[in-house]
C-alpha positions as CSV (number, residue, x, y, z in Angstrom):
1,X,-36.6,-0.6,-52.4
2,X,-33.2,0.4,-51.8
3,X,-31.5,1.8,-54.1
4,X,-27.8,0.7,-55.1
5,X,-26.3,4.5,-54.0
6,X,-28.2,4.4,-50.6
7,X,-26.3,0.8,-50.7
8,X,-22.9,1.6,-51.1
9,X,-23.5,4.6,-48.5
10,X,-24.6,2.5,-45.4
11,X,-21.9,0.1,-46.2
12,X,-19.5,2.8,-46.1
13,X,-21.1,4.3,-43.1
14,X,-20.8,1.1,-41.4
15,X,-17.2,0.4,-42.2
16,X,-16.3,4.2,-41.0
17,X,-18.2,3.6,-38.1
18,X,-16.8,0.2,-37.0
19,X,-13.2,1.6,-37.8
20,X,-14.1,4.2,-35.5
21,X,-15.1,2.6,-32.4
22,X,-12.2,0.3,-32.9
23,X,-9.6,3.2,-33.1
24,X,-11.5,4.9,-29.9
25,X,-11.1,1.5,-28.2
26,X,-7.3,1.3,-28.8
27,X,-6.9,4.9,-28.2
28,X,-8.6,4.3,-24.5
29,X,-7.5,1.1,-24.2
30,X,-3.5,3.1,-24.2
31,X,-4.7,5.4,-22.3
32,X,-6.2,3.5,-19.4
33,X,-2.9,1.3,-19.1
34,X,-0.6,4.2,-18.7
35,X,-2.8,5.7,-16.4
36,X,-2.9,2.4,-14.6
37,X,0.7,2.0,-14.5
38,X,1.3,5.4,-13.4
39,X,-1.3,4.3,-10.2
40,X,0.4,1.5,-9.4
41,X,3.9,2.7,-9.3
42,X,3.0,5.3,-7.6
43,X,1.4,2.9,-4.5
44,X,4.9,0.8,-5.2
45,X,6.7,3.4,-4.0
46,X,4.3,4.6,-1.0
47,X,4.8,1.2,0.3
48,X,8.2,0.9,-0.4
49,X,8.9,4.3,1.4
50,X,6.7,2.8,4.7
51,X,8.9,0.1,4.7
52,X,11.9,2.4,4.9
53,X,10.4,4.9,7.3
54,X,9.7,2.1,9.9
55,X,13.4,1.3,9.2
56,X,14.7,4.7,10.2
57,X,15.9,5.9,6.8
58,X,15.5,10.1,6.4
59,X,12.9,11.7,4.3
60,X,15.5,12.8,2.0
61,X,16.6,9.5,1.4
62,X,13.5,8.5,0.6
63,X,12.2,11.0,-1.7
64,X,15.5,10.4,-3.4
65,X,14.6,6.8,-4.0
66,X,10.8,6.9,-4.5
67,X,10.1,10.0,-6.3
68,X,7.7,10.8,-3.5
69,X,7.7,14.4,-1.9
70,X,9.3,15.0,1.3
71,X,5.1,16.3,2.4
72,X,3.7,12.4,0.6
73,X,6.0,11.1,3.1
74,X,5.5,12.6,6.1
75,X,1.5,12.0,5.3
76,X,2.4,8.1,5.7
């Protein structure tokens, strides 16, 4: 039989434990949006900078617009 100590310590294991993967989740949750926003600006502004190269605008301009290197650009 359990006794009442052994009780409150699983109870209070399980709260700390459940807190925990909860906080873990929110923590990767935050990080896993910024990473994915971060991802998908960045391909924004690879095809925003292919849609000026095929119009003729310079590399500099471009980099200046995008945030892309002058090397990212040429690679497109």
């Amino acid at each position: 039989m359990q006794s009442e100590l052994d009780k409150i310590y699983e109870e209070e294991f399980e709260e700390r434990f459940k807190n925990g993967i909860a906080k873990a989740l929110e923590e990767g949750y935050a990080i896993g949006y910024k990473e994915g926003y971060a991802i998908g600006l960045t391909e924004a502004n690879i095809r925003i900078a292919k849609k000026l190269k095929s119009m003729g605008f310079t590399i500099e301009l471009i980099a200046k617009y995008t945030g892309l290197s002058s090397g990212e650009i040429q690679a497109i």
